[in-house]
PDB file of N, CA, C and O in Angstrom:
ATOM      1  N   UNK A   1     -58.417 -94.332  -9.447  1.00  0.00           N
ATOM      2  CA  UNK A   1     -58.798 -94.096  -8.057  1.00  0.00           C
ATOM      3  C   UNK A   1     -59.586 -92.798  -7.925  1.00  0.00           C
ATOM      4  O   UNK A   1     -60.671 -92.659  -7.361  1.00  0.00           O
ATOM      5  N   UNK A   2     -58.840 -91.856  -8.555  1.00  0.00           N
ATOM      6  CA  UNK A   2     -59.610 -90.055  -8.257  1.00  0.00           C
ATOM      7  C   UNK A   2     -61.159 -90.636  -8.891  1.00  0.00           C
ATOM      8  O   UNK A   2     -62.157 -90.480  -8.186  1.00  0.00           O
ATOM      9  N   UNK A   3     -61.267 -91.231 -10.098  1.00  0.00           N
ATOM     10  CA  UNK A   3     -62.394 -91.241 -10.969  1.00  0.00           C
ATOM     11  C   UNK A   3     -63.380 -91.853 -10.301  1.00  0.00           C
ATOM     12  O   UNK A   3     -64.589 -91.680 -10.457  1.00  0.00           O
ATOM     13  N   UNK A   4     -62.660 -92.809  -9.310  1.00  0.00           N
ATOM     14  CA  UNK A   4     -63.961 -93.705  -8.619  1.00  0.00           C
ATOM     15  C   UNK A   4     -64.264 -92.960  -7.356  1.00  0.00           C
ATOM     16  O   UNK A   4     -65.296 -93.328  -6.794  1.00  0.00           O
ATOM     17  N   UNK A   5     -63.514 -91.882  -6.722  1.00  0.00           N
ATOM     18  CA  UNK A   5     -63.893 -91.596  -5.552  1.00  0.00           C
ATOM     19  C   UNK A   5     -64.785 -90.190  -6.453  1.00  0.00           C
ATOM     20  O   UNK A   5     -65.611 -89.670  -5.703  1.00  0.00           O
ATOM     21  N   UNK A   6     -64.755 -89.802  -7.301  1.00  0.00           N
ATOM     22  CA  UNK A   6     -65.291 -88.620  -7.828  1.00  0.00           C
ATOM     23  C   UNK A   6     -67.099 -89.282  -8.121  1.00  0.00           C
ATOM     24  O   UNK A   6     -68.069 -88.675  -7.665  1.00  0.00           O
ATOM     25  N   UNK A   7     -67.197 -90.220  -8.712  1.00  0.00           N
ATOM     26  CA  UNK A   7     -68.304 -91.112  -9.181  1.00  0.00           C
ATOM     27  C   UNK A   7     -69.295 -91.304  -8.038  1.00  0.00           C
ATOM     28  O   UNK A   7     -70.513 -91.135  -7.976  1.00  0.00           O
ATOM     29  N   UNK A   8     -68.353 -91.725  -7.122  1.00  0.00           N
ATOM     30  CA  UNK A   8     -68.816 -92.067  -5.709  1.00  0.00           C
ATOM     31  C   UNK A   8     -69.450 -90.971  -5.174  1.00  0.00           C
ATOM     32  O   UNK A   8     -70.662 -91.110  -5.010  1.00  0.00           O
ATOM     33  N   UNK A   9     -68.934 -89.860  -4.840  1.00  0.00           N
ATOM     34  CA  UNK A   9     -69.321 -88.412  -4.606  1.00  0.00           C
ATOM     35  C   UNK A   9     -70.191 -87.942  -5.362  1.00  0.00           C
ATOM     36  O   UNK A   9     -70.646 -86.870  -4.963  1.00  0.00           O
ATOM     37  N   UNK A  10     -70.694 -88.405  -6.506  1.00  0.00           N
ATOM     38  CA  UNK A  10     -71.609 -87.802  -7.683  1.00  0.00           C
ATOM     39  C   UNK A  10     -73.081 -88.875  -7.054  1.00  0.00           C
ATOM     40  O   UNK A  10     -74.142 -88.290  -6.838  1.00  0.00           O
ATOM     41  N   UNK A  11     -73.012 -90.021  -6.876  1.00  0.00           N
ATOM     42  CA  UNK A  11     -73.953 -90.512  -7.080  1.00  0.00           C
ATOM     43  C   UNK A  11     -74.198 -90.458  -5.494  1.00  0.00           C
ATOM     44  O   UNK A  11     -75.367 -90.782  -5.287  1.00  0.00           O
ATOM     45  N   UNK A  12     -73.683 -90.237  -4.587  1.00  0.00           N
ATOM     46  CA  UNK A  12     -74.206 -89.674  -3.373  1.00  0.00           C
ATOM     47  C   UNK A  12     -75.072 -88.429  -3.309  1.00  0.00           C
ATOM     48  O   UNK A  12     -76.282 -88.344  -3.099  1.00  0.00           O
ATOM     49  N   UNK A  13     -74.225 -87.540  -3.525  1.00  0.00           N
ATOM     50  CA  UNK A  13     -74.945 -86.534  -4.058  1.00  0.00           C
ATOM     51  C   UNK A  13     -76.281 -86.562  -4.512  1.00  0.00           C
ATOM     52  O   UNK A  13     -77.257 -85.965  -4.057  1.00  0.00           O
ATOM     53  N   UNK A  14     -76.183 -87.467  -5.631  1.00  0.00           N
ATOM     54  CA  UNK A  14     -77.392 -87.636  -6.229  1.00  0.00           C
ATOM     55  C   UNK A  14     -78.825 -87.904  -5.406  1.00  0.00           C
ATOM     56  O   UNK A  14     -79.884 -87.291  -5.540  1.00  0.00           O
ATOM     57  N   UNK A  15     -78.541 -88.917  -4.592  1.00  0.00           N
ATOM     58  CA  UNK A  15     -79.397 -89.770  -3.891  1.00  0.00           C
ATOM     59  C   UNK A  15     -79.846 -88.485  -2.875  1.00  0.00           C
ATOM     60  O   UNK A  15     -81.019 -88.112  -2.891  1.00  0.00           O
ATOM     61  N   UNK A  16     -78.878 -87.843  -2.014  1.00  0.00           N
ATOM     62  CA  UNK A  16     -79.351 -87.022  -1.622  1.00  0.00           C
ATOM     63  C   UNK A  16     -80.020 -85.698  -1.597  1.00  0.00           C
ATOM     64  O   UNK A  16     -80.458 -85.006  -0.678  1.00  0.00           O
ATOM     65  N   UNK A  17     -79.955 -85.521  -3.177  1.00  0.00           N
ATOM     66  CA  UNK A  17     -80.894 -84.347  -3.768  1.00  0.00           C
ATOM     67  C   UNK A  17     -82.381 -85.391  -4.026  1.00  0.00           C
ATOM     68  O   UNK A  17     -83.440 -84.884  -3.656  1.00  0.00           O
ATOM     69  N   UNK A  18     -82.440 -86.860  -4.667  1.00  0.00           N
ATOM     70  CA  UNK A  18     -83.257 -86.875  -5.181  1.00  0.00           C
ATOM     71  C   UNK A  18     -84.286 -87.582  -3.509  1.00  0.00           C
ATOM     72  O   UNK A  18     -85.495 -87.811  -3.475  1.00  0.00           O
ATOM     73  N   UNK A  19     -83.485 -87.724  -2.590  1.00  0.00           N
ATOM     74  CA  UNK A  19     -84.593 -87.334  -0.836  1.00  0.00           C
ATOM     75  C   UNK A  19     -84.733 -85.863  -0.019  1.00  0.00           C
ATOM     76  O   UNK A  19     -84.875 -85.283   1.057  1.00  0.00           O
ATOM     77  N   UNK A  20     -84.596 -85.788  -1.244  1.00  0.00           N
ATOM     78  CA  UNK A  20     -85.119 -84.142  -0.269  1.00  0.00           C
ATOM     79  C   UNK A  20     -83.941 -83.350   0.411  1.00  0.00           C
ATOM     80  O   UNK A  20     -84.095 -82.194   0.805  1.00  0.00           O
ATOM     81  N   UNK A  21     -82.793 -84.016   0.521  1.00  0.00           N
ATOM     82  CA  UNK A  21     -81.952 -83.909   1.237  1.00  0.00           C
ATOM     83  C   UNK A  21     -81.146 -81.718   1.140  1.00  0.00           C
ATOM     84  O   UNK A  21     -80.616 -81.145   2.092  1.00  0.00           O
ATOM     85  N   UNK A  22     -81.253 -81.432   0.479  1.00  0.00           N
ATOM     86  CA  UNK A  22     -80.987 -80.209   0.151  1.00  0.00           C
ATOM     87  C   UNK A  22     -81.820 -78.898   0.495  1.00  0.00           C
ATOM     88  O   UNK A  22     -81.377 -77.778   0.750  1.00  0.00           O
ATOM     89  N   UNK A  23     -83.260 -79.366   0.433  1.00  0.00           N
ATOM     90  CA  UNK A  23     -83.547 -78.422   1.185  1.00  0.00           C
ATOM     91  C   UNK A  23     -84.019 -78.475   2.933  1.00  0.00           C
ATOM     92  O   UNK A  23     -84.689 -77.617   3.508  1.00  0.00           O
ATOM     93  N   UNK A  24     -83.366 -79.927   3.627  1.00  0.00           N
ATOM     94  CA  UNK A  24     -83.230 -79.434   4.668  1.00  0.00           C
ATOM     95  C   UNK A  24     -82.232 -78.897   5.186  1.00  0.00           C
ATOM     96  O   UNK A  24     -82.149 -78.497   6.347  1.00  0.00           O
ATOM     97  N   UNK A  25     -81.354 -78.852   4.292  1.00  0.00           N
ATOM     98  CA  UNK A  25     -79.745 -78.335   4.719  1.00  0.00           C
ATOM     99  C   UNK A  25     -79.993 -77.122   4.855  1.00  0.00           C
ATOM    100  O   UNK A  25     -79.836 -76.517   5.915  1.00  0.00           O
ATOM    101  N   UNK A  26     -80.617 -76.374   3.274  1.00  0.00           N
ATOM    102  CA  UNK A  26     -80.757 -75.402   3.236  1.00  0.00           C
ATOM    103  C   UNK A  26     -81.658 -74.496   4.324  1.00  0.00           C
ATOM    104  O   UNK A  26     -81.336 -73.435   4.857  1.00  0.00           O
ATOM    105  N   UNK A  27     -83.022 -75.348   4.489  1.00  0.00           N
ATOM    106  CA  UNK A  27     -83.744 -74.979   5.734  1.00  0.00           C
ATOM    107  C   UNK A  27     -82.888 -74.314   7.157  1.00  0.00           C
ATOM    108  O   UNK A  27     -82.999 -73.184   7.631  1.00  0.00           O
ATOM    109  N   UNK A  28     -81.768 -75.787   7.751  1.00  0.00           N
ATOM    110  CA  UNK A  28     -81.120 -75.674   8.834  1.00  0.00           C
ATOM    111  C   UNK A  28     -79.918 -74.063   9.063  1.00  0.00           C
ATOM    112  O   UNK A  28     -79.693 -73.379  10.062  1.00  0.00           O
ATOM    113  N   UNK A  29     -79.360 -73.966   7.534  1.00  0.00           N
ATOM    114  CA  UNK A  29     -78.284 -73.196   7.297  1.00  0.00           C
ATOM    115  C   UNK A  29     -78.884 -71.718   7.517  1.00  0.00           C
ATOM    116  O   UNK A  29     -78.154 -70.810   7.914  1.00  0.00           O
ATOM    117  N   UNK A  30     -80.573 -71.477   7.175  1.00  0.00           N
ATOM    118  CA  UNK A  30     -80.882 -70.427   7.129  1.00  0.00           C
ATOM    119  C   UNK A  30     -81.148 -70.133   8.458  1.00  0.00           C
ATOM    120  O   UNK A  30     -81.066 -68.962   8.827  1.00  0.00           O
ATOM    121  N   UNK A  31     -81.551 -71.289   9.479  1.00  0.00           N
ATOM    122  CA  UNK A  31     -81.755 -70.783  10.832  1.00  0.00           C
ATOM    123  C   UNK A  31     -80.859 -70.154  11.660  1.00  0.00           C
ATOM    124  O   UNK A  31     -81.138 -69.230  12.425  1.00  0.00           O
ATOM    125  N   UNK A  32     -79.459 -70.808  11.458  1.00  0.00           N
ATOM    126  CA  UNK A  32     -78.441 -70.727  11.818  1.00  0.00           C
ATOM    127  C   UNK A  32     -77.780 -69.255  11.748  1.00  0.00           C
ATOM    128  O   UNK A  32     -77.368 -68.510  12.637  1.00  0.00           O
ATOM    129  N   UNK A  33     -77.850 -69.102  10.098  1.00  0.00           N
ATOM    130  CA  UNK A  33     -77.572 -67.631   9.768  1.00  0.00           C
ATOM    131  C   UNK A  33     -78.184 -66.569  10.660  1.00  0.00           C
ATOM    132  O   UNK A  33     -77.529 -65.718  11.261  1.00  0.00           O
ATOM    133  N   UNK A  34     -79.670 -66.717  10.695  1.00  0.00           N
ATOM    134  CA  UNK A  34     -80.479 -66.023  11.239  1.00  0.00           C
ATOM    135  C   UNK A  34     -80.128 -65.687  12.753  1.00  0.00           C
ATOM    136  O   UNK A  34     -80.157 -64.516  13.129  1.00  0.00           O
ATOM    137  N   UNK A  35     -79.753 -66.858  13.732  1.00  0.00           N
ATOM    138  CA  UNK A  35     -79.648 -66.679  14.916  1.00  0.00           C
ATOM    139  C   UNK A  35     -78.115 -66.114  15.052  1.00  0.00           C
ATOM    140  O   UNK A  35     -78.202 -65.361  16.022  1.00  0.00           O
ATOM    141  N   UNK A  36     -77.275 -66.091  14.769  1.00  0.00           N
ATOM    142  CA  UNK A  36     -76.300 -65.449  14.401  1.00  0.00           C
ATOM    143  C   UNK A  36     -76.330 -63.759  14.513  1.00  0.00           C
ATOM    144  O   UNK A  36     -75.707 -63.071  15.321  1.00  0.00           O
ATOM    145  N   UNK A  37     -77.355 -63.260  13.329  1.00  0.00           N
ATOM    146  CA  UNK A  37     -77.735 -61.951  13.243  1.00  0.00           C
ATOM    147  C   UNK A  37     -78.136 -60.858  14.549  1.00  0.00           C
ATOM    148  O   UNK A  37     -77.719 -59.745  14.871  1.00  0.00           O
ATOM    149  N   UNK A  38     -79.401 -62.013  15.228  1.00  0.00           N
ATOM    150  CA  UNK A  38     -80.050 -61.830  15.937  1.00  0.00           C
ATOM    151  C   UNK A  38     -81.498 -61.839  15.834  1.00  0.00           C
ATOM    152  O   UNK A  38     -82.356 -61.252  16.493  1.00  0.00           O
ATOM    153  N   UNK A  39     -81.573 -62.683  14.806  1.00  0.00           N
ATOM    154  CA  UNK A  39     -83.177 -62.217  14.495  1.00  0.00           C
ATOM    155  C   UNK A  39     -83.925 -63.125  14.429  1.00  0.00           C
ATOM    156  O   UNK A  39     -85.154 -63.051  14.427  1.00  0.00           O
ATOM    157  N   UNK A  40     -83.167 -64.225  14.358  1.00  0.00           N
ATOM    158  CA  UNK A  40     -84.090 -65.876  14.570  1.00  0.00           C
ATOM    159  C   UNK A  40     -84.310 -66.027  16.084  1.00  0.00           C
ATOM    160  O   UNK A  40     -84.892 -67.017  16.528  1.00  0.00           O
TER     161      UNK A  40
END
């Protein structure tokens, strides 16, 4: 069970690095930070 929900989580993952998916996270996370500060 752990092995298949771990597999599962890997190849999600996957799919979503190999659409781009990471650097809009990363994009969103930095705005966020920013407005936080005060500077976005």
């Amino acid at each position: 069970m752990a092995i298949g929900l771990f597999s599962l989580g890997l190849l999600l993952a996957g799919i979503g690095l190999f659409q781009g998916e990471a650097a809009i996270v990363t994009r969103k996370a930095v705005r966020v930070c920013l407005e936080c500060i005060g500077i976005g």
